[in-house]
PARO-973312 format. One record per residue: x, y, z of N, C-alpha, C, O in turn. Coordinates in steps of 0.05 Angstrom, whole numbers, plus 5000, padded with zeros to 4 digits. Each point is the difference from the previous one (the first is absolute). Layout:
XYZXYZXYZXYZ;...
END
This chain:
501749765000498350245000501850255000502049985014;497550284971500850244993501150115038499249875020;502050284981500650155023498050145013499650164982;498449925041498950125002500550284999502150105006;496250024987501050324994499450195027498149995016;504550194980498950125028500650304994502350075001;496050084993499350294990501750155029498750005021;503750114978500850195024498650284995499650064977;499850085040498650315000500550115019500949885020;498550384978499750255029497649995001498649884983;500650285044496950054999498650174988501150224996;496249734993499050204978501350044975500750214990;499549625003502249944974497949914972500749974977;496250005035497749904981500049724993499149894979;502549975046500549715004497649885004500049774992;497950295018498549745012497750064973498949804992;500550424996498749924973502349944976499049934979;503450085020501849794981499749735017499349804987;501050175034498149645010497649964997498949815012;499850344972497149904997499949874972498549834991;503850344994499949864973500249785007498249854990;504349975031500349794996498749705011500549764998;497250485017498549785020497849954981498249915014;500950104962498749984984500549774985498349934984;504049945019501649734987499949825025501250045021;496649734971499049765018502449844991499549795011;502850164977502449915011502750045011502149884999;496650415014501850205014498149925032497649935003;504450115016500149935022501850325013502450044999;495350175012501050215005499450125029497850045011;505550025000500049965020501050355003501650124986;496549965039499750365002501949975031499649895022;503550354962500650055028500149875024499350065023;502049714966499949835024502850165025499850055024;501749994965502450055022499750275015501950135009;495849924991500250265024498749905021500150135021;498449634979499449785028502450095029499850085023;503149794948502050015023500750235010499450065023;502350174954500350164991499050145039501450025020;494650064974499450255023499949805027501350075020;497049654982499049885017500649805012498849945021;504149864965500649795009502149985025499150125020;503149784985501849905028502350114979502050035014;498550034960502050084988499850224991501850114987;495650015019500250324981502050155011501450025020;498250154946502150174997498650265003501250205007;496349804989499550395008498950005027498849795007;501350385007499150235033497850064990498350075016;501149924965496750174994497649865031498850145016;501149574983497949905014501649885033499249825014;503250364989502449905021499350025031501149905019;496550254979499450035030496849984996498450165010;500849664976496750014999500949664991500749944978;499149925041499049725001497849924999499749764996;497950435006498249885004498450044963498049884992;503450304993500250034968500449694992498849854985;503650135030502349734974497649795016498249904986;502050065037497549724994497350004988498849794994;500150465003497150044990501749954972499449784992;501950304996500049924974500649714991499849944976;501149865046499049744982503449924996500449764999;502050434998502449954982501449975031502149884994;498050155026501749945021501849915003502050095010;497449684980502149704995501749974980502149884997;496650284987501449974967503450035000500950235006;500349644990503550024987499750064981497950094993;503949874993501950034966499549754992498949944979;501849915036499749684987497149915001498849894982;500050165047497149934989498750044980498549824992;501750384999499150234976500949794973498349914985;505350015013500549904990497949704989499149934979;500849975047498149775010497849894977499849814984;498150465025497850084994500450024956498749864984;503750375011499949994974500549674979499649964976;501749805050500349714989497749894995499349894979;498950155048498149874991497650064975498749834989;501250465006499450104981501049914972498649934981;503650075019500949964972500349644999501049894980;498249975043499349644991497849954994499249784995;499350465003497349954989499850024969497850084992;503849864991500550094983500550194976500749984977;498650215042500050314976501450195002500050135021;501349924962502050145007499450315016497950144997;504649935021499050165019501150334978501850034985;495750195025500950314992499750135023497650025008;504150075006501150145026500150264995501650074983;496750195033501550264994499350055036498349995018;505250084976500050135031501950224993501150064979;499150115054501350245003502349945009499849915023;502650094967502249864996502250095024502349915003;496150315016501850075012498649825026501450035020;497049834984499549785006502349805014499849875021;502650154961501549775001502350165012502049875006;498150354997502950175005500050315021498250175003;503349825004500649945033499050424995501250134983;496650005034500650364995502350075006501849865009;498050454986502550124999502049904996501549975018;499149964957502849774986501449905031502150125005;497649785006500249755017502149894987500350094978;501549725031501349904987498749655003500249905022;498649924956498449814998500449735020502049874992;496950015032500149845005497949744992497650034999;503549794996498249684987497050035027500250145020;498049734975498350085023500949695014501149804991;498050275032500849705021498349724992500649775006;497450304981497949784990501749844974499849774994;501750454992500049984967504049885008501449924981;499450085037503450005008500949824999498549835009;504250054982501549814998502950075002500650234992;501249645017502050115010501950014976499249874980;503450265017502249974990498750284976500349974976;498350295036499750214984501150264996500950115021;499250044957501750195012499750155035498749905018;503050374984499550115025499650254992501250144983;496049935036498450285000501350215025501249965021;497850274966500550085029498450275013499050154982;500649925040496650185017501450254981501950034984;496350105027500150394997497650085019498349885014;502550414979498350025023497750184983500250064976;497750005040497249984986498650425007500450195016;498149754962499050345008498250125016498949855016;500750334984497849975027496650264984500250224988;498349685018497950144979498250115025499349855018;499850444980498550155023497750104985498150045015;501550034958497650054999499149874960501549904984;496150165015498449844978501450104977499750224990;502649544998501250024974502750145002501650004980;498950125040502950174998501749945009501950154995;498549705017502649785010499749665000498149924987;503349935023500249704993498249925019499350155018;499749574980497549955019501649975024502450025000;495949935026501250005024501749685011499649774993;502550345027501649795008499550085031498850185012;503249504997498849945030501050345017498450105016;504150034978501050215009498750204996501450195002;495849884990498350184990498049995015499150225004;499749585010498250025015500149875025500649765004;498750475018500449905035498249765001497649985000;504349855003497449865021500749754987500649805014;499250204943497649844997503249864978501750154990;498349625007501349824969499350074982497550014998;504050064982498150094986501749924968499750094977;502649665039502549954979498549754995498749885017;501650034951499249744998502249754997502049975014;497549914972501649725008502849984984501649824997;498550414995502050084971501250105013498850095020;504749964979501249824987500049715009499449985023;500949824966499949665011502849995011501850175001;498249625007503449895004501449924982502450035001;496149824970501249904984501050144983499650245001;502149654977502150034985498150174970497649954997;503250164993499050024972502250014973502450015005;496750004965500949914980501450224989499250234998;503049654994501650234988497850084976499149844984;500450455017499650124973496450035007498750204995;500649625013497349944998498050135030500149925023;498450274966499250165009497050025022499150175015;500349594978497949825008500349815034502249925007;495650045007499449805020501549704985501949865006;496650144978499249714987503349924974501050114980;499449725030502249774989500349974973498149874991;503450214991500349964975499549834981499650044976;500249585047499549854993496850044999499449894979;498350215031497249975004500650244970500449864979;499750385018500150164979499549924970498450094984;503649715015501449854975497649914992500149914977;497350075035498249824996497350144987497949894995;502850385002497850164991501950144968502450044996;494650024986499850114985500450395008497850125003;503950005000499450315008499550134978501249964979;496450265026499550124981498850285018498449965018;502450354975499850185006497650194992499650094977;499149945045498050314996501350275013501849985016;497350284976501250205010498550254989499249994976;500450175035498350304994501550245009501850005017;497350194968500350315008499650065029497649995006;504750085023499150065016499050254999499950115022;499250034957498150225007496949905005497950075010;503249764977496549775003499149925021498050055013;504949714991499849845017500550105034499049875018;502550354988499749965027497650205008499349965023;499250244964497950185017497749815005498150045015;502449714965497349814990500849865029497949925011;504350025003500349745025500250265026499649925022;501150404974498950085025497350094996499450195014;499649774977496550104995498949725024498750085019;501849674979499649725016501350045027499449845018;502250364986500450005020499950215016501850065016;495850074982498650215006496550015007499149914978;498350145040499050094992498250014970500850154982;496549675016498749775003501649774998499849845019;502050094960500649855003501449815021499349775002;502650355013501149895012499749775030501549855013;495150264988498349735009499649784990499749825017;500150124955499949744982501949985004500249765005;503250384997502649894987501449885027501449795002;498150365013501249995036502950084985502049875002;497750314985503350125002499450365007499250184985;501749825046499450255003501750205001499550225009;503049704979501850194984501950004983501349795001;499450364985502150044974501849945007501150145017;500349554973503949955002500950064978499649844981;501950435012501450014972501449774997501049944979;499349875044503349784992497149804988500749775004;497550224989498049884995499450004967498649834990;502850404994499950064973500949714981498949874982;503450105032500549644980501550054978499749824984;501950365008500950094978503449915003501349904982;499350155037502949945009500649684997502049904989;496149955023499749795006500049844976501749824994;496350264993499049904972502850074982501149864983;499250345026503050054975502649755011501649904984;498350055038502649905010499649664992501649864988;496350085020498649764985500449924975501049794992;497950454991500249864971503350034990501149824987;500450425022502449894990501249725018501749884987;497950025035500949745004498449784990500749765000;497350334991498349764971502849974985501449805001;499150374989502849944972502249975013501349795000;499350375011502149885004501149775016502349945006;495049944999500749675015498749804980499749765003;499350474969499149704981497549995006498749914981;500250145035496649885000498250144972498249874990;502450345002499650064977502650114974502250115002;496949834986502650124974499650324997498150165004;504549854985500450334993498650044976499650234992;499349544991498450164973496850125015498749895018;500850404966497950105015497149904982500249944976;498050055033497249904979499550184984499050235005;501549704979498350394973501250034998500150014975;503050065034501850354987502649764986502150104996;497749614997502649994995499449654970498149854995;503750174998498949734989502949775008501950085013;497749614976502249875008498949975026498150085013;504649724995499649965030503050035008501849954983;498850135041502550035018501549864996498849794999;503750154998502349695001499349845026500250125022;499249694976500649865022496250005014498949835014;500850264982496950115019497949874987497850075009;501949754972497549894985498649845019497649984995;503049935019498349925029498950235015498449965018;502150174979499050235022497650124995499349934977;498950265035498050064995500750304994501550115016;497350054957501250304999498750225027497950005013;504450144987499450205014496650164995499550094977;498949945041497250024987499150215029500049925024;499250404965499850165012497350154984500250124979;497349865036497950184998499850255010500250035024;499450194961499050275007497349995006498749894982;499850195041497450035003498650234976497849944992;503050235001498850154989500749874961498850104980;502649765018500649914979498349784990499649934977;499149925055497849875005497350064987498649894982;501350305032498250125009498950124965497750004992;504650104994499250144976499649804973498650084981;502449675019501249694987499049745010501549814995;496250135018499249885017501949734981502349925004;496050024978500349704979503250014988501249784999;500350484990502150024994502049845023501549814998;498150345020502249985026498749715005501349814990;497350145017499349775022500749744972500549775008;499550274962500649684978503150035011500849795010;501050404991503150035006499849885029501849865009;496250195003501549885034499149734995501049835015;497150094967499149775006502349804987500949795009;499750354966502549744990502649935010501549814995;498950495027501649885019500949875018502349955009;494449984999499749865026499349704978500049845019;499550014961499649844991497049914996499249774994;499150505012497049964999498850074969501150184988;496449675001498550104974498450295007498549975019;501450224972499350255010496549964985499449914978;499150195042497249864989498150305002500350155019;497849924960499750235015496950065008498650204997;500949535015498250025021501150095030498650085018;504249884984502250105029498250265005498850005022;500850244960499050255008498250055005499350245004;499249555000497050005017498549765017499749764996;499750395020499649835023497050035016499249955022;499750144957497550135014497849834996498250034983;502149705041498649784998499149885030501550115016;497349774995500049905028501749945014501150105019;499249664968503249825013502250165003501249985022;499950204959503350115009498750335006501750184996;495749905013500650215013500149805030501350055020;497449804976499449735044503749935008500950005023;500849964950502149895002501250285010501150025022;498750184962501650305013499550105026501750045017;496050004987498250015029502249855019501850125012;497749584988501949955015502950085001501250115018;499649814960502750065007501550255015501749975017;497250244975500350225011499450135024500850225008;497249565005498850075030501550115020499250195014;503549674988501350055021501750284995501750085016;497650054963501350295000498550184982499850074977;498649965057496250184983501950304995502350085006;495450014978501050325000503050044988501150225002;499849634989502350014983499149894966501550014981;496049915021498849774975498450064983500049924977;497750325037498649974988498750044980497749924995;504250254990499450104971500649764984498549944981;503649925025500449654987497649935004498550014980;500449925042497949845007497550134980499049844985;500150455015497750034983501649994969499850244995;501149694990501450074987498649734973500049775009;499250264971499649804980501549894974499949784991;501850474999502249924984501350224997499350235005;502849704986502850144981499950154978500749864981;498650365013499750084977501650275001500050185016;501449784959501550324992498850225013497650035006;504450124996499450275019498750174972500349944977;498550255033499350164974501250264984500050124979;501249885049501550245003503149915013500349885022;501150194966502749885017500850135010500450214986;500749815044500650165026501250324991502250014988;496350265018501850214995502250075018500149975024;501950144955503049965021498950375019498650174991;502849825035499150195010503550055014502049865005;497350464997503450105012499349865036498049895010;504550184999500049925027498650185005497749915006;502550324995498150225011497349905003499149985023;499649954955497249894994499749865015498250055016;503949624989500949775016498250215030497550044999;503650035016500550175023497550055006498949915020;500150234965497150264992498049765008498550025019;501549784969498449825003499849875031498350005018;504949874978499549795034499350345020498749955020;501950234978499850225027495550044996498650045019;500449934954498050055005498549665011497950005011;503049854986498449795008501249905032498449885014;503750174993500249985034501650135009501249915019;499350394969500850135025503250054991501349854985;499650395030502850074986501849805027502350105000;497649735015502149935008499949674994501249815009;497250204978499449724991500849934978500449764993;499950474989500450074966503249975015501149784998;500150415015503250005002500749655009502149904992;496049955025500949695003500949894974502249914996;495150124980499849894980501950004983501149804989;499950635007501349964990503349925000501449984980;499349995047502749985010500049684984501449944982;496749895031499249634983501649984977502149884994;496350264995499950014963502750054991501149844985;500150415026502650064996502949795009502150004988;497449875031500549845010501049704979501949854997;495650174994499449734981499550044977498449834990;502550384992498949974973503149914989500249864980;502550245035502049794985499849794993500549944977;498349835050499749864990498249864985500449764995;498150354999497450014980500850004982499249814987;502650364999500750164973502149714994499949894978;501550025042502149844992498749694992501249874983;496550025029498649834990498550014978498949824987;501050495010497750124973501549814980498849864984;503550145017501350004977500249744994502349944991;496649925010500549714999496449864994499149775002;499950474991496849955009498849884968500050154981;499349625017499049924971497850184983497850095008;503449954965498750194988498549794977500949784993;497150334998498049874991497950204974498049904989;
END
């Protein structure tokens, strides 16, 4: 059987309706975001977000969850015979504030490279510094289980073992953070942020750094080849086993629905069908419904959502000024300066993945 595919993304990246295309294929086996179980709620997380609210991580069901359980869970999925399509938030797997990567204790085996601590930031108010650590607040823990004791891999940027890696198809989503981050602090604000239980802005939460550091250790550990999908013809020396480098623009998406998605599809080894762009039927809106339950208020434009169809208008470019004018009229001028510090922050690495982004 083919590799299961595992779509890496930031948040708000227009991921969970590019997973709707694929949950529309009854021999796709599609699995939502599974690794932020461990990631906010498990005995190995890596974010403080839910660090002093225990009584969060057990209402949510993920308590228990490891790396490997998770792992676990994606085996028995994929012995059911169909091949698995995975889109998660990739920073998921890697440690905030560039951390230097430890193996998780679930996922560990000895004889690995050696990692080593740093020390961590300290965040005092909504979006303008790093989330909180145990030295930030009287009283209360507020450090999570990160860093581990164990060892981590030379080069490799990730919780999870090179050997488990080797075993997925990677394939990249990525958007405009002018888009993408006012769209993930809007969720964490005020209505929303009762559906989301995220009741504040982590810029270290953007995913762009992460996502960038990731896909260049895709190549350069081989898990994908240096030929890019669309921009090149031939194949690489040596790399005909490999799967091409395969990078989606949301807005390239978004404007190309059938163009972009036949290119991602022949990279992943799928027949591109173009019933994928609609879904506006019982069963896979019941199938979306669920899937997405466990992260209300982050969904639900996926969730009402019936198909894919070309934009009509393709996005107008706007100056930063404009950028500004806007986030200050919809929440406020110190909220616009959160936003825009984010953006600035992360459009290097935006721009640097742009470039690798399949054109169609």
């Amino acid at each position: 059987m083919a590799k299961p595919i595992f779509c890496a993304t930031h948040p708000r990246a227009c991921s969970t309706a590019f997973e709707r295309v694929f949950m529309t294929r009854k021999d796709l086996a599609c699995v939502h975001e599974p690794f932020g179980d461990a990631f906010y709620y498990g005995p190995e997380r890596l974010s403080a977000r839910f660090e002093a609210d225990e009584d969060t991580r057990k209402a949510s069901g993920f308590s228990e969850s490891t790396y490997k359980t998770i792992f676990d869970r994606l085996d028995r999925e994929e012995s059911e015979g169909k091949r698995l399509f995975i889109k998660d938030i990739i920073y998921y797997l890697v440690p905030p504030d560039r951390q230097p990567a430890r193996i998780a204790p679930s996922l560990h085996t000895k004889k690995r490279g050696i990692g080593t601590e740093s020390e961590n930031g300290v965040k005092a108010t909504n979006g303008e510094h790093e989330p909180p650590r145990a030295s930030s607040v009287q009283g209360v823990n507020r450090e999570p289980p990160f860093p581990y004791s164990t060892d981590g891999e030379p080069g490799n940027p990730t919780v999870v073992p090179n050997v488990l890696l080797e075993k997925f198809h990677f394939t990249f989503l990525i958007r405009d953070p002018h888009s993408s981050i006012p769209s993930y602090y809007r969720c964490t604000i005020p209505p929303l942020d009762e559906m989301t239980g995220f009741y504040e802005f982590y810029p270290n939460e953007a995913g762009y750094d992460e996502l960038r550091r990731f896909f260049d250790f895709t190549r350069e550990a081989g898990l994908v080849g240096h030929k890019v999908t669309g921009q090149a013809d031939g194949t690489a020396n040596g790399e005909a086993d490999k799967p091409e480098t395969c990078v989606i623009d949301a807005d390239d998406l978004l404007d190309n629905p059938e163009g972009i998605l036949k290119a991602y599809c022949k990279n992943i080894g799928l027949d591109f069908r173009q019933e994928m762009l609609n879904w506006d039927n019982e069963e896979d809106q019941r199938r979306a419904k669920a899937a997405f339950e466990k992260w209300r208020g982050f969904h639900e434009d996926a969730i009402d959502s019936k198909d894919l169809k070309p934009r009509t208008h393709k996005k107008a470019a706007k100056s930063e000024a404009e950028w500004d004018a806007e986030w200050q009229e919809k929440y406020g001028k110190q909220a616009a300066k959160v936003i825009r510090d984010t953006v600035d922050q992360n459009m290097e690495h935006y721009l640097y993945l742009k470039q690798f982004a399949v054109k169609a």
